[in-house]
C-alpha positions in Angstrom: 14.3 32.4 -15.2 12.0 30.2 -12.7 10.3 31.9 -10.2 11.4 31.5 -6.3 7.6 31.5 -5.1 4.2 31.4 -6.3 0.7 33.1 -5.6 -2.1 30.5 -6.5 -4.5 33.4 -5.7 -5.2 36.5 -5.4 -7.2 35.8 -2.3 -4.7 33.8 -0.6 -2.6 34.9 2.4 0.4 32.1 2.0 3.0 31.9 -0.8 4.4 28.4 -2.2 7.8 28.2 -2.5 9.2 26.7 -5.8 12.6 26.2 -4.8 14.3 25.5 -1.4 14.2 28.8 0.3 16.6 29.6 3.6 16.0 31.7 6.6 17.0 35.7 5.8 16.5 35.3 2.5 14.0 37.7 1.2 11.7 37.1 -1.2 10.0 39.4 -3.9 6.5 38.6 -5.7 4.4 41.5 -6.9 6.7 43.8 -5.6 6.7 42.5 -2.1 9.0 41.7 0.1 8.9 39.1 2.5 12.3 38.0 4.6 12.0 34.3 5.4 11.9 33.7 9.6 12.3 30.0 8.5 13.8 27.6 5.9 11.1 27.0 3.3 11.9 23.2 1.8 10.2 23.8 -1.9 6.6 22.6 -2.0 5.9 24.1 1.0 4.1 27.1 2.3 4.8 30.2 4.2 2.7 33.6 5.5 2.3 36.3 3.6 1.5 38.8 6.7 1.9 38.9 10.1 -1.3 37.0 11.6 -3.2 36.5 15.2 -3.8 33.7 16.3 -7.5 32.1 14.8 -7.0 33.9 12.0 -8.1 32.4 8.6 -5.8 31.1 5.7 -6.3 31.1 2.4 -5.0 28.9 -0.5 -6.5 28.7 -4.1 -8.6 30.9 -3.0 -10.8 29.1 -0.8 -10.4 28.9 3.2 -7.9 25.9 3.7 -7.1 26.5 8.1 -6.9 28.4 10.7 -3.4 29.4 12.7 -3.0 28.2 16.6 -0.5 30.9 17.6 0.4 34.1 16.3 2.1 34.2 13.0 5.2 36.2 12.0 5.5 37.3 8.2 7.6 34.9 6.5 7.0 31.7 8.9 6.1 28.3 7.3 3.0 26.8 7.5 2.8 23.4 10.1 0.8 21.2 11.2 1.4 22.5 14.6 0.0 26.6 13.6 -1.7 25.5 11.1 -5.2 23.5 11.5 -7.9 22.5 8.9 -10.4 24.6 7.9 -13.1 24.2 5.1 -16.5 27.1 4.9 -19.8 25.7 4.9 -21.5 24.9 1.5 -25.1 24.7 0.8 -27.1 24.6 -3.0 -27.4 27.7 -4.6 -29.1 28.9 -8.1 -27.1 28.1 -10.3 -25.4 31.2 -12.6 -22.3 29.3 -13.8 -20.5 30.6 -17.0 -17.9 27.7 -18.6 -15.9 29.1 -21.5 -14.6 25.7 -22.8 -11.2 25.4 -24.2 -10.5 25.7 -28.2 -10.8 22.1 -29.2 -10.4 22.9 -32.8 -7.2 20.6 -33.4 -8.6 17.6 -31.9 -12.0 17.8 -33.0 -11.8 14.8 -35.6 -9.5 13.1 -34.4 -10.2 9.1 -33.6 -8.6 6.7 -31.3 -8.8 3.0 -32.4 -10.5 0.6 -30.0 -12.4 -2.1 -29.8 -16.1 -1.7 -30.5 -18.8 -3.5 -28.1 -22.1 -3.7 -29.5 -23.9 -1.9 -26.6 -22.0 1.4 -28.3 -19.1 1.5 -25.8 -15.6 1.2 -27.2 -12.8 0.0 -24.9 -9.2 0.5 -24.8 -7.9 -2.7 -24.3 -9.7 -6.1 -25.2 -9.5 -8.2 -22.2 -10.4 -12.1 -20.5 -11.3 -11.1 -17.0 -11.9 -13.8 -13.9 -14.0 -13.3 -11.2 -14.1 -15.0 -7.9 -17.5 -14.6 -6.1 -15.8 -15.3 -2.8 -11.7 -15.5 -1.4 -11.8 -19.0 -0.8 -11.5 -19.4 -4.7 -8.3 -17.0 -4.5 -5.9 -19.9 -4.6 -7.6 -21.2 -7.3 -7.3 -18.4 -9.0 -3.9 -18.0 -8.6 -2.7 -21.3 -10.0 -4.7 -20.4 -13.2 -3.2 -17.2 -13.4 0.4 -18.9 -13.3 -0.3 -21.4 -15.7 -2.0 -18.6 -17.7 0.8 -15.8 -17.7 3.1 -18.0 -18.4 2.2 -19.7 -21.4 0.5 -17.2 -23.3 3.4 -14.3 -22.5 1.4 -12.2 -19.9 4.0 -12.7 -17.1 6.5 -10.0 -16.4 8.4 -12.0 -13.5 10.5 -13.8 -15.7 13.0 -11.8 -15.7 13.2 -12.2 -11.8 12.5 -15.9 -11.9 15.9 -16.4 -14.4 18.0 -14.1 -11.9 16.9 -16.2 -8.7 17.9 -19.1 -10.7 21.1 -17.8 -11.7 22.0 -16.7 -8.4 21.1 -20.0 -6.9 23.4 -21.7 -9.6 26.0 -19.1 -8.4 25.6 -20.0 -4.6 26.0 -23.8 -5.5 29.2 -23.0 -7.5 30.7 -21.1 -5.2 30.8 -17.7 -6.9 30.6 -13.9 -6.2 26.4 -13.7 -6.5 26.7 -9.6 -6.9 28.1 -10.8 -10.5 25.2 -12.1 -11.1 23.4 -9.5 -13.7 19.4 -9.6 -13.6 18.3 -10.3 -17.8 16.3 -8.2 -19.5 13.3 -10.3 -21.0 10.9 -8.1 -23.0 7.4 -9.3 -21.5 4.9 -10.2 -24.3 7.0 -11.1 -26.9 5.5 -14.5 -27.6 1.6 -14.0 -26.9 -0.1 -16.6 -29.7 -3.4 -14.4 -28.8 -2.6 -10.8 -30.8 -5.4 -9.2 -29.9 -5.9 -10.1 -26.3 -4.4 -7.6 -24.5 -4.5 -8.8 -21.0 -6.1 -12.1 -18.7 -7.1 -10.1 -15.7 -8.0 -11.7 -12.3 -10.3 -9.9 -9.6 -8.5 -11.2 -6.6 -10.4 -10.0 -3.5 -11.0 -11.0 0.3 -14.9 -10.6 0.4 -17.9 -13.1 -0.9 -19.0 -14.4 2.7 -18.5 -13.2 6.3 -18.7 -10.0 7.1 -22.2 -8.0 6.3 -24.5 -8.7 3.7 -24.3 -4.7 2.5 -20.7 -6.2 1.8 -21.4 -8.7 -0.5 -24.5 -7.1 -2.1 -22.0 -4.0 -2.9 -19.5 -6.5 -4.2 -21.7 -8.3 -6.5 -22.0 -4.5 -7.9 -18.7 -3.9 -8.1 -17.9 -7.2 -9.9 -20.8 -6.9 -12.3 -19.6 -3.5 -13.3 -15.8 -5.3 -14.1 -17.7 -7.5 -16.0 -19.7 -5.0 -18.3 -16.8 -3.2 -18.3 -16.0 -1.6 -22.0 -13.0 -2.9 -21.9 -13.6 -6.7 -20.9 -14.4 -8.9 -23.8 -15.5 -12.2 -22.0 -15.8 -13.3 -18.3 -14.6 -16.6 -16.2 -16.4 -16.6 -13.0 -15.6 -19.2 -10.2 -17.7 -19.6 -7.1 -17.2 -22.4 -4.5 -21.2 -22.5 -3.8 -21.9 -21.4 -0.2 -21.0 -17.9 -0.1 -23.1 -14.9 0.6 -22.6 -13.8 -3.3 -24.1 -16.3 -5.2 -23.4 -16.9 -8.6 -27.5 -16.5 -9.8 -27.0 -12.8 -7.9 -24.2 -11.5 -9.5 -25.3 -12.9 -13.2 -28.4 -10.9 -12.0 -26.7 -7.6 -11.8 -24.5 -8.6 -14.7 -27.9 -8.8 -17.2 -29.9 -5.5 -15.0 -26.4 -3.6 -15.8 -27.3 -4.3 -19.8 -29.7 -6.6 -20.5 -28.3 -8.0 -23.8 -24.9 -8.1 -22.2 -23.9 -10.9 -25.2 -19.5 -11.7 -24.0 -18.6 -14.9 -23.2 -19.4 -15.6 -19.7 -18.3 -18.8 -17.9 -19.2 -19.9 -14.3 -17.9 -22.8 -12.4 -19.0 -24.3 -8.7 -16.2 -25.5 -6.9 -18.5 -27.8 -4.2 -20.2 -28.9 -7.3 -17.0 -30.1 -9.1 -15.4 -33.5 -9.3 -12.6 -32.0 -7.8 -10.3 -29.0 -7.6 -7.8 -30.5 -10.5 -11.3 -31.0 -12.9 -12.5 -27.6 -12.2 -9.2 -26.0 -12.8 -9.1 -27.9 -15.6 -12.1 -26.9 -17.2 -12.0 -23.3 -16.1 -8.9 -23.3 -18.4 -10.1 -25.1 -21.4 -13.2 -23.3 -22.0 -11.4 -19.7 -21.2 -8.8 -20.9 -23.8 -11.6 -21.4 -25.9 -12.9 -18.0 -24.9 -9.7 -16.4 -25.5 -9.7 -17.8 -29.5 -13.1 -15.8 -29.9 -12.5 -12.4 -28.4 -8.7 -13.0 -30.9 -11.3 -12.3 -32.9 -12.2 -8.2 -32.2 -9.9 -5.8 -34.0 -9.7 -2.2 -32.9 -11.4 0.3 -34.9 -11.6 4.1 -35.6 -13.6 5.8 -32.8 -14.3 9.4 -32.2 -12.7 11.1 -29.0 -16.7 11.7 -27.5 -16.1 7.5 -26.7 -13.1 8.5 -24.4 -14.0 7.8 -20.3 -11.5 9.2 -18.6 -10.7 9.0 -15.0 -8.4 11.2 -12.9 -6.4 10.5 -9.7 -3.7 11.7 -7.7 -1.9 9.5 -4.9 1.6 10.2 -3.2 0.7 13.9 -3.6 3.1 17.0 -3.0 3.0 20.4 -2.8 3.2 20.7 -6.2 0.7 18.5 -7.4 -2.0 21.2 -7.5 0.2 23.3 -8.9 1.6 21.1 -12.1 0.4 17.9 -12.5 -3.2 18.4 -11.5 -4.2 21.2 -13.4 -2.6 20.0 -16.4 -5.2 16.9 -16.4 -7.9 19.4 -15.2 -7.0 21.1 -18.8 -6.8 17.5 -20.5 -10.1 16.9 -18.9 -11.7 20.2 -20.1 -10.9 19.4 -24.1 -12.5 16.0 -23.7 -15.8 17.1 -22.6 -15.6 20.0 -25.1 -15.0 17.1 -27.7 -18.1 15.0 -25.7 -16.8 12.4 -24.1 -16.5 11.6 -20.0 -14.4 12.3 -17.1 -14.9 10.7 -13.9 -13.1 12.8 -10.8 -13.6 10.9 -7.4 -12.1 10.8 -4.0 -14.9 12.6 -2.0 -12.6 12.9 1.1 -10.5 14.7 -1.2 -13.2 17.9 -2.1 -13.9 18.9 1.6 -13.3 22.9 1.4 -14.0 23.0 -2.5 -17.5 21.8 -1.7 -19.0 25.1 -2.8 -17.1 25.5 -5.7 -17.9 22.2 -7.5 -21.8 22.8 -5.9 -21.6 25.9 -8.0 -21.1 24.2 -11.2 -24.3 21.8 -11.0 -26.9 23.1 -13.4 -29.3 20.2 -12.0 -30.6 21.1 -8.6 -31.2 17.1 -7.8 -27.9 16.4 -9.2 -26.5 18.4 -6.5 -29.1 17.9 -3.3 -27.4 14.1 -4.1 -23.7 15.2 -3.8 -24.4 16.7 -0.5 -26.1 13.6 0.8 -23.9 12.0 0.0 -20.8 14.1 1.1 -22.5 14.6 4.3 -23.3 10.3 4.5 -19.9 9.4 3.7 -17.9 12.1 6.7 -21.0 11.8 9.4 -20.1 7.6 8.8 -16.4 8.8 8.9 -16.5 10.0 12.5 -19.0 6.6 13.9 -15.7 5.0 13.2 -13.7 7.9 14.9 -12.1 9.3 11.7 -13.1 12.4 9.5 -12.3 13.8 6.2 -9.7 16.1 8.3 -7.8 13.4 9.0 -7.2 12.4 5.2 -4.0 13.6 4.4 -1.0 11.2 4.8 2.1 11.7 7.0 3.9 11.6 3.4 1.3 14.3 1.5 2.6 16.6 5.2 6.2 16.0 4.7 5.4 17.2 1.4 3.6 20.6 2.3 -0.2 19.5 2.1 -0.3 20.8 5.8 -4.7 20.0 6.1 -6.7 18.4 4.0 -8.4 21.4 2.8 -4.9 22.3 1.1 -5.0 19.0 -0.1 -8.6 19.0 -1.1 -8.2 22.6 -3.3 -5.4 21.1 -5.1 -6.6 18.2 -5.8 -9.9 19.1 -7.6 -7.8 20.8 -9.4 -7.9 17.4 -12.0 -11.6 17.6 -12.5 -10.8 20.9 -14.6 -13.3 23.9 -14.6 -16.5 22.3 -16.9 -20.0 22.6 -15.4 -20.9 19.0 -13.5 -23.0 17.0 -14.8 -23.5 14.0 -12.7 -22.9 12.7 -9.5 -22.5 9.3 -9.2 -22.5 6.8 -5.8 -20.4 3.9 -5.5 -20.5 1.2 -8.7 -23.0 3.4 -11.1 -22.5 4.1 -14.1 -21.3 6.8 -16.0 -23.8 7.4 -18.6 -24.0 11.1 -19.4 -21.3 13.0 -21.2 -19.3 15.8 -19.3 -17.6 15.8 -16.5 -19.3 13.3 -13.1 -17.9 13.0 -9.7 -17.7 9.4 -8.3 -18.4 8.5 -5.0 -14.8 6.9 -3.5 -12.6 7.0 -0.8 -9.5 9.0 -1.1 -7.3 5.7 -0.9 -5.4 5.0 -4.0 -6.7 1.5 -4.9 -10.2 2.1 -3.5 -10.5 5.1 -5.8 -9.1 3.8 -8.9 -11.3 0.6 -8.3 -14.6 2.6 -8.1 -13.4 4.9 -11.0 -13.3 2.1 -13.2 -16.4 0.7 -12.1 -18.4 3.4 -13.2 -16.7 2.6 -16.6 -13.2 4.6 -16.8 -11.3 3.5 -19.9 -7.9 5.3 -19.5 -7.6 6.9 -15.7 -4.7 10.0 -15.5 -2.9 9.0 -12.1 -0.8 12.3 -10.8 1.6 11.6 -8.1 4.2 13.6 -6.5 5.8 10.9 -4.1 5.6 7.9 -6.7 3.3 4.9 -6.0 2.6 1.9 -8.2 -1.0 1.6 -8.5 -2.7 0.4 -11.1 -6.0 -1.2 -12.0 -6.5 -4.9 -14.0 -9.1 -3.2 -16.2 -8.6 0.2 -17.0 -5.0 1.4 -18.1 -3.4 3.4 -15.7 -1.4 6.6 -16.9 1.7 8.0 -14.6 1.9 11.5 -14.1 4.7 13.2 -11.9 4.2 16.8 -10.9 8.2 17.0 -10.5 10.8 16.1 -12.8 13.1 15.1 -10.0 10.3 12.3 -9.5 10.3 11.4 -13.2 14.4 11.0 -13.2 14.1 8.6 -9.7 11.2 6.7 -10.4 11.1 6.6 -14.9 10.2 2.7 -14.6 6.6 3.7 -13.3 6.1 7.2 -14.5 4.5 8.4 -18.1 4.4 11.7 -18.2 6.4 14.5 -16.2 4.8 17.5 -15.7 7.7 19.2 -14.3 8.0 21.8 -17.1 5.1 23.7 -15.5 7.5 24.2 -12.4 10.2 25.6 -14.2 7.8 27.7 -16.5 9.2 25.7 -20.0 5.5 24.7 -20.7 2.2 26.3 -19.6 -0.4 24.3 -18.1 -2.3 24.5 -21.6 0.4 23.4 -23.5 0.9 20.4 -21.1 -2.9 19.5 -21.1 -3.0 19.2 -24.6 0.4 16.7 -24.6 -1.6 14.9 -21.7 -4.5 14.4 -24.2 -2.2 13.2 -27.3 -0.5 10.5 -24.8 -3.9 9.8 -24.1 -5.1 8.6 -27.8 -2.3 6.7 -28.4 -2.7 4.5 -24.9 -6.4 4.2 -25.9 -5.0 2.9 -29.3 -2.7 0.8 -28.0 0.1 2.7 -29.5 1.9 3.0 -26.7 1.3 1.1 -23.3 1.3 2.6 -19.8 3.9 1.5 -17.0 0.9 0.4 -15.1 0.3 -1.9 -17.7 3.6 -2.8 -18.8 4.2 -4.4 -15.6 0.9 -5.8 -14.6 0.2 -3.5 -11.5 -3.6 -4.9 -11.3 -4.5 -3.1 -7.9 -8.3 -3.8 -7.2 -9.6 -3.5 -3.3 -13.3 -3.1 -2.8 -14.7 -0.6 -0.7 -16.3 -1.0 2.6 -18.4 1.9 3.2 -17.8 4.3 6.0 -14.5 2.3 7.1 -11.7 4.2 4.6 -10.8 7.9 3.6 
């Protein structure tokens, strides 16, 4: 039978209800009762004890707010008696004891992927174009069209057959809700088997704003390009931009000096004409595209894995379900060797001390609070603050302050000692489990997650959203299986099980994993992917939580 409520600790002085709950109901856990003075909508959170006013509340065992008013036994949690919260952190010896999970059934086990020959393996084997500034976006996009469509990477035709059908309908006079929309099966008829993807960095930066901006952009983009998963490079520049062409094949070649893809640049002011240089940018990618035909997946060991995690559209039971599922998924990877990159540093105000606590390098964490402590001090300049991160949908949902949202959502990263922090566009280079430097924002994140070399990112999202990045595939996870039902067109995996107590968070973790060597195998393909969801927004620092 599922369980009405849930205690996430111990320590905690709120319950989570798991179900919708209704005023005078009363509610047993532990042998306690507590009669509800409010309706409880599931995912959200009510008081344990009476409480004065200032007093502190606890979730996940860490301080997540303080109540305005008095508090009567029973009440829900709002964002009107309810404000954030989060304890100080500072460094501290470090005395952590990880007790890795049994990896025995996955520990030789391989995932095929395609083999680069600086020792990465990617994914997915992919043409990427670059613009170094926007004013080649329309360029860009007429390539893409002509691209997509006749090598079978569009996924609008369906949509492009039904407006034409309902415009036939309209000039014959006919009932258009007749009309039925086709199902075309995208990638049927790619000539170019193992290509799995032309991606296209479309982006608003280049010139104007500061030159930080484009100096971090020419970062970012270099990282897309060295990229385990991109196979050769198209770059197109119009000539008079901030980011020149010379600087960003600069940080291409001091990312890996024998970087050895294809890499083509063209000069738009140095060009005939714009017909010629779309010309030519297509002929010598099409000749780029015969080449990396060429690469074949291969067997690789599970230590080759970089995994990213994410949540978005997150719910009151994201920390619950989804979350701690990939935290457990994350945990058997770096048991086997391999990477996980957790981000979002909006997103760990409150747990602060807990992830500081898992650092076995002193310097590794002096530079995470630096640059926690950069990143919300440049926050507030701008009149904002990590306490303002979460969204009015993540409150309707029950993440009532962000440290709520915070202790649930490093709940992903799983419980293995930290081994790296990274800023904004480094690499990952060392095994184990890093934190990136990001904002919380869904496209930002997942954009800096891949830059610091992400192969497969785990997405968790309560509320649905469609993000996706043009690099690294994107997997779907729903903490509710209501979610899953509405929403099955974008979703991978539903986590809702651990809600209604038909799988434990172990069992899910290790099903996570399994879906996870087949998408890096290219045994099955992600949503994300499936329907071309390339979401890619640079950062501007300070400016985004």
């Amino acid at each position: 039978m599922m369980n009405k409520v849930l205690k996430l600790d111990p320590k905690d002085n709120t319950l989570v209800a798991l179900t919708n709950l209704h005023k005078g109901e009363t509610v047993i856990l532990d042998g306690r009762e507590t009669v509800l003075v409010d309706d409880i909508p599931a995912k959200h959170k009510f008081f344990e004890d009476n409480m004065k006013a200032g007093s502190e509340v606890y979730m996940y065992g860490v301080l997540v707010g303080k109540v305005q008013t008095d508090i009567l036994k029973g009440m829900r949690m709002t964002v009107e008696n309810t404000k954030h919260a989060a304890d100080p952190y500072h460094y501290r010896p470090y005395h952590y004891q990880w007790r890795g999970p049994d990896v025995e059934k996955f520990r030789h086990r391989t995932f095929n992927g395609y083999h680069r020959s600086n020792g990465e393996v990617g994914t997915a084997n992919y043409w990427l174009f670059i613009p170094t500034v926007f004013c080649e976006n329309r360029n860009l996009t007429l390539i893409r069209e002509a691209l997509y469509n006749a090598l079978g990477y569009a996924v609008d035709d369906k949509y492009k057959n039904y407006a034409e059908a309902l415009l036939k309908a309209f000039q014959a006079g006919e009932d258009l809700n007749k009309v039925a929309l086709s199902n075309i099966t995208p990638g049927a008829n790619r000539p170019f088997r193992h290509v799995d993807g032309i991606k296209f960095l479309i982006h608003q930066g280049g010139c104007g704003g500061t030159r930080q901006d484009a100096n971090t952009l020419s970062r970012l983009l270099a990282a897309y390009a060295n990229h385990p998963n991109v196979a050769g490079v198209t770059v197109l520049s119009l000539g008079c931009e901030h980011l020149q062409s010379s600087q960003l094949k600069d940080d291409i070649f001091a990312l890996d000096p024998n970087f050895d893809r294809p890499l083509i640049f063209f000069n738009q002011q140095k060009s005939e004409c714009e017909e010629s240089l779309i010309q030519r940018a297509i002929l010598e990618t099409f000749h780029g595209l015969m080449e990396i035909n060429k690469i074949e997946r291969k067997p690789a060991p599970l230590s080759k894995l970089c995994i990213g995690v994410k949540c978005g559209g997150s719910d009151g039971f994201s920390g619950i379900s989804a979350n701690p599922a990939v935290g457990h998924c994350a945990d058997l990877l770096v048991a086997l060797g391999g990477k996980v990159l957790s981000a979002e540093f909006p997103e760990l105000c409150g747990v602060e001390q807990e992830l500081l606590d898992r650092m076995p390098d002193r310097d590794v964490a002096e530079k995470f609070i630096r640059l926690m402590t950069e990143y919300d001090d440049l926050a507030h300049k701008v009149g904002s603050g990590f306490y303002m991160n979460p969204s009015p949908g993540n409150i309707r949902d029950g993440l009532i302050t962000d440290a709520i949202k915070s202790a649930g959502a490093a709940k992903k990263a799983g419980t293995a000692p930290i081994t790296d922090v990274l800023d904004y566009t480094e690499p990952a280079r060392k095994p184990g489990l890093s934190l990136v430097c990001t904002p919380g924002n869904d496209v930002e994140a997942t954009t800096g997650k891949a830059a610091s070399g992400a192969t497969l990112i785990l997405f968790t999202t309560g509320l649905g959203t469609p993000t996706g990045n043009p690099v690294c595939p994107t997997i779907k996870l729903a903490t509710n299986s209501a979610l899953a039902r509405r929403m099955s067109d974008i979703i991978d995996i539903d986590t809702g099980s651990i809600i209604d107590g038909s799988k434990t968070i172990e069992q899910m973790g290790e099903e996570i994993l399994e879906y996870c060597i087949r998408a890096a195998s290219g045994e099955v393909t992600p949503k994300a992917v499936q329907l071309n969801q390339d979401d890619f927004i640079p950062w501007k620092r300070g400016v985004s939580l």
